[in-house]
C-alpha positions as CSV (number, residue, x, y, z in Angstrom):
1,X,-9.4,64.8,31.2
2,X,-12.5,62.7,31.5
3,X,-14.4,62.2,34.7
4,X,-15.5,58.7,35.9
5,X,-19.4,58.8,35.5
6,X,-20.6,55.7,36.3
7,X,-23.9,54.4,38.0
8,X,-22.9,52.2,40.9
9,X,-25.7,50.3,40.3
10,X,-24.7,49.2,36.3
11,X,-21.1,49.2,37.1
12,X,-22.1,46.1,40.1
13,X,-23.7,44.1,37.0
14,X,-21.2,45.0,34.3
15,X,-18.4,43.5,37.1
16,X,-20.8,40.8,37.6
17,X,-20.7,39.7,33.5
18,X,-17.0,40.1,33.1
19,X,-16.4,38.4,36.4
20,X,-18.2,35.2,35.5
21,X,-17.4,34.9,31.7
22,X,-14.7,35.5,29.7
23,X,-16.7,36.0,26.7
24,X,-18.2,39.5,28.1
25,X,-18.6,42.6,25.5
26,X,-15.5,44.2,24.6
27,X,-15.3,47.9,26.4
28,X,-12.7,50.1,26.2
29,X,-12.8,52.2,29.7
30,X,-10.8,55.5,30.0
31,X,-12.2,56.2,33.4
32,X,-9.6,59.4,34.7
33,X,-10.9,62.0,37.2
34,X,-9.6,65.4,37.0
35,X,-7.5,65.1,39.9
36,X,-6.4,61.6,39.4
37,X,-3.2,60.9,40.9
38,X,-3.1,56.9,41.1
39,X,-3.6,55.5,37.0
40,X,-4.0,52.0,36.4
41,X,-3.2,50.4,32.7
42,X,-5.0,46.6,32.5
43,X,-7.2,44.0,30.8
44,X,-10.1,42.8,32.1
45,X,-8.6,42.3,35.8
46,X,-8.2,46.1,36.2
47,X,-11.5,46.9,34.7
48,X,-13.2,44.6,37.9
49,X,-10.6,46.3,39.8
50,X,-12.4,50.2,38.3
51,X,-15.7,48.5,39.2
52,X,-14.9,47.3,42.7
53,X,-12.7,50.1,44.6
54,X,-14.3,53.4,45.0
55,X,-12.1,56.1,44.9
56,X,-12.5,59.0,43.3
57,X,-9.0,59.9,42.5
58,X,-7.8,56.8,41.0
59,X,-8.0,56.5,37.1
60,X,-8.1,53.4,34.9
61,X,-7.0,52.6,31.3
62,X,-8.2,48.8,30.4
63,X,-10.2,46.7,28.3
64,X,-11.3,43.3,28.0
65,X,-9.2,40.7,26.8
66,X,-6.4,42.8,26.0
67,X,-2.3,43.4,25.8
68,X,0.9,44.5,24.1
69,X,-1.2,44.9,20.8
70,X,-3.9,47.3,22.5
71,X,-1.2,49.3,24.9
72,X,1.0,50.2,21.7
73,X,-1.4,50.7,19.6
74,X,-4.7,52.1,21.3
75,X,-4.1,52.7,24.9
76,X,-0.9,54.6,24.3
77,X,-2.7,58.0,23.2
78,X,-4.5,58.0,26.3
79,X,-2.1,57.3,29.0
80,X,0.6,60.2,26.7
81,X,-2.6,62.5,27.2
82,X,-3.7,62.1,30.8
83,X,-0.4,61.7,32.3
84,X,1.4,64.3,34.5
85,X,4.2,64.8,37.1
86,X,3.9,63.0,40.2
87,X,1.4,60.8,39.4
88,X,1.7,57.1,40.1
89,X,0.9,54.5,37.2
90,X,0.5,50.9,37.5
91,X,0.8,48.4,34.7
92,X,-0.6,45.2,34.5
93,X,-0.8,43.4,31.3
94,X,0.5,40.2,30.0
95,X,-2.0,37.0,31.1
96,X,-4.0,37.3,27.5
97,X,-0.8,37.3,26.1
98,X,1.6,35.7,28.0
99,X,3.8,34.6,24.7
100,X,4.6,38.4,24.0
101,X,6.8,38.3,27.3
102,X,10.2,39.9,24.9
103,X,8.0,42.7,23.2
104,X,6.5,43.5,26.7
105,X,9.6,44.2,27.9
106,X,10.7,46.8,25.3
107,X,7.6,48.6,25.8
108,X,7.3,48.9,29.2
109,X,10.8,50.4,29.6
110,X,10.1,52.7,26.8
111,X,7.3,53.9,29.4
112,X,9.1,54.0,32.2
113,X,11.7,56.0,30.7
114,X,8.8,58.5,28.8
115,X,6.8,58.8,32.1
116,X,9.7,59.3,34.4
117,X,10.9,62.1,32.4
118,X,7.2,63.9,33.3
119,X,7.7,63.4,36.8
120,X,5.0,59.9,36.8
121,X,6.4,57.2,39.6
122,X,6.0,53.7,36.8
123,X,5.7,50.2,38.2
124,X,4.5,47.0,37.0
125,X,1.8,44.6,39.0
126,X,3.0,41.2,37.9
127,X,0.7,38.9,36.4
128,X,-1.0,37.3,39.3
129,X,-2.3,33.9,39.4
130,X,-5.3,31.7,38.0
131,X,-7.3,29.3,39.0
132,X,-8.3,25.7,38.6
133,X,-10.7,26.2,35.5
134,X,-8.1,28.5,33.5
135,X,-8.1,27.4,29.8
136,X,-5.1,29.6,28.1
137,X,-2.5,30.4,30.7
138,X,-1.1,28.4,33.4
139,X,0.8,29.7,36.9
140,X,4.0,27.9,35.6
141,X,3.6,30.1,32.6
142,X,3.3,32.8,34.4
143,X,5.8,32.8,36.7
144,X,8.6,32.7,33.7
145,X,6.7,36.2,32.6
146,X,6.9,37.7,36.2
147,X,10.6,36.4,36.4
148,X,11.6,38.0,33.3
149,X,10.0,41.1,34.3
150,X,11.8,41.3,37.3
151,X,15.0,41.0,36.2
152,X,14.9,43.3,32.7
153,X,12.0,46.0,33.4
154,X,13.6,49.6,34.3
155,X,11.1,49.8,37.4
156,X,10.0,48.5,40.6
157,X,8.1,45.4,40.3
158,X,4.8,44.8,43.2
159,X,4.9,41.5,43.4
160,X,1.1,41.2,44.6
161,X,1.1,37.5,42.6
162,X,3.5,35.9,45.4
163,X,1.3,37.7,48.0
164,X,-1.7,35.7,46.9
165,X,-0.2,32.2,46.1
166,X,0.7,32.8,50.1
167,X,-2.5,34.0,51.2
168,X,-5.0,33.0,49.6
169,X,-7.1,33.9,46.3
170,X,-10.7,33.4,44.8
171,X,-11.8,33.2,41.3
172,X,-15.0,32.9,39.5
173,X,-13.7,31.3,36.6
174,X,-10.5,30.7,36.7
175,X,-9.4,34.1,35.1
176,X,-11.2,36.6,36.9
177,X,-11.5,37.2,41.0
178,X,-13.6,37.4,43.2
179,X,-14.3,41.3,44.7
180,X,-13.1,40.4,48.2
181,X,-9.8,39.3,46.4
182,X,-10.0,42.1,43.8
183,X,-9.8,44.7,47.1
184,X,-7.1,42.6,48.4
185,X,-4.8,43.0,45.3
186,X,-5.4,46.6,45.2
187,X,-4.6,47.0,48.8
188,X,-1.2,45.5,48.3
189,X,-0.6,47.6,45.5
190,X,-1.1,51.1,47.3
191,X,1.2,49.4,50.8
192,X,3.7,48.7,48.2
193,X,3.8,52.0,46.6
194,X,3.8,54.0,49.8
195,X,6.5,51.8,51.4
196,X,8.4,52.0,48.0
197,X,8.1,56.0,47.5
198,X,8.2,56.7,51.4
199,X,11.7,54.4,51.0
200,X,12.5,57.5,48.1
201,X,11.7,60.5,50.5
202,X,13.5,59.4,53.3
203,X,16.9,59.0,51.1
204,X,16.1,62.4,49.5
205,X,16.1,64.2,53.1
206,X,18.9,62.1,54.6
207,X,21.2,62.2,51.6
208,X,20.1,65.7,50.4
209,X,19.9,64.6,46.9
210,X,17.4,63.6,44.1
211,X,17.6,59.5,44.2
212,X,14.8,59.4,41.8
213,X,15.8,57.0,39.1
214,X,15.6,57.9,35.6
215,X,16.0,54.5,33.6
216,X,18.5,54.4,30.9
217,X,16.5,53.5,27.6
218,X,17.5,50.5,25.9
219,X,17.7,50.0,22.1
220,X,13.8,48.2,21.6
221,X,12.8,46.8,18.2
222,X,8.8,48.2,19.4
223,X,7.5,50.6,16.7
224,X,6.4,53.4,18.6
């Protein structure tokens, strides 16, 4: 497993040019401590996110600009390589490519069922929302994406986008957030996950058995 190694000072200006343009140099990031037990699998949203929150066991898998296309075909090594029982992963994909919304689908709950088999606790971050300025995407397009991933993925969904149309958000360019907002989404994310696994634990000892759901895989046209 790799170890993140990166110079606080370079990774403040590298968040700085992919937070204000969309048009920053394409990185692929494979950032995963050797005792990571918290994985995140993004675009450019989780790669501010792996330049904003410092914690050293939290590993991320994302790139600029990408989706489906790069999680089948290049992340997909890497999360089968660095992931292991009991460790939490957290997808969140889909606003570069919000048109792929069927083909996500079959691929995330080929994951779910691959990862839950090693022991990994899978959910998906919905999309969250954009701003004024967004060119490609809109927040009515995106809520059909979050809505279908609700009702068909084989996991828990963290609905941190709902949380923020409620609260309150900031972007820099319509795409990409501001780091006070960035720490806000990643805060909801870990509440969510402890409430959702501390939900799991308390069943386990008051029911005295395992409630840990392995997702029944459905026939997917994806070319694994």
């Amino acid at each position: 497993m790799k170890r993140r190694n990166i110079i606080p000072a370079l990774a403040a200006l590298m968040f700085i040019a992919i937070s204000s343009t969309a048009q920053a140099k394409t990185v692929f990031y494979h950032e995963i401590p050797e005792d990571c037990n918290f994985l995140f699998v993004g675009d450019s949203r989780t790669v501010g996110m792996m330049q904003t929150i410092d914690n050293d066991k939290v590993g991320y898998i994302c790139e600029v600009g990408k989706g489906y296309k790069w999680l089948k075909d290049t992340a997909d090594e890497y999360i089968q390589d660095n992931t292991k029982k009991d460790m939490t992963i957290v997808f969140n994909l889909g606003v570069n490519d919000i048109y792929n919304e069927d083909k996500y689908v079959d691929l995330y709950n080929e994951y779910v069922f691959e990862l839950e088999e090693k022991g990994c606790n899978v959910y998906f971050e919905t999309v969250n929302p954009v701003g004024s300025k967004s060119k490609n995407v809109t927040n009515e397009q995106i809520d059909e994406f979050n809505k279908k991933m609700k009702e068909e993925l084989n996991c828990p969904v963290i609905d941190t986008n709902s949380q923020l149309v409620k609260n309150g958000y900031e972007t820099v360019d319509g795409l990409h957030y501001t780091k006070d907002t960035t720490k806000e989404i990643y805060k909801i994310v870990r509440k969510e996950v402890r409430k959702d696994q501390k939900g799991k634990n308390e069943a386990n000892n008051t029911h005295g058995v395992d409630v840990h759901k392995t997702s029944q895989r459905k026939t997917s046209s994806v070319d694994r």
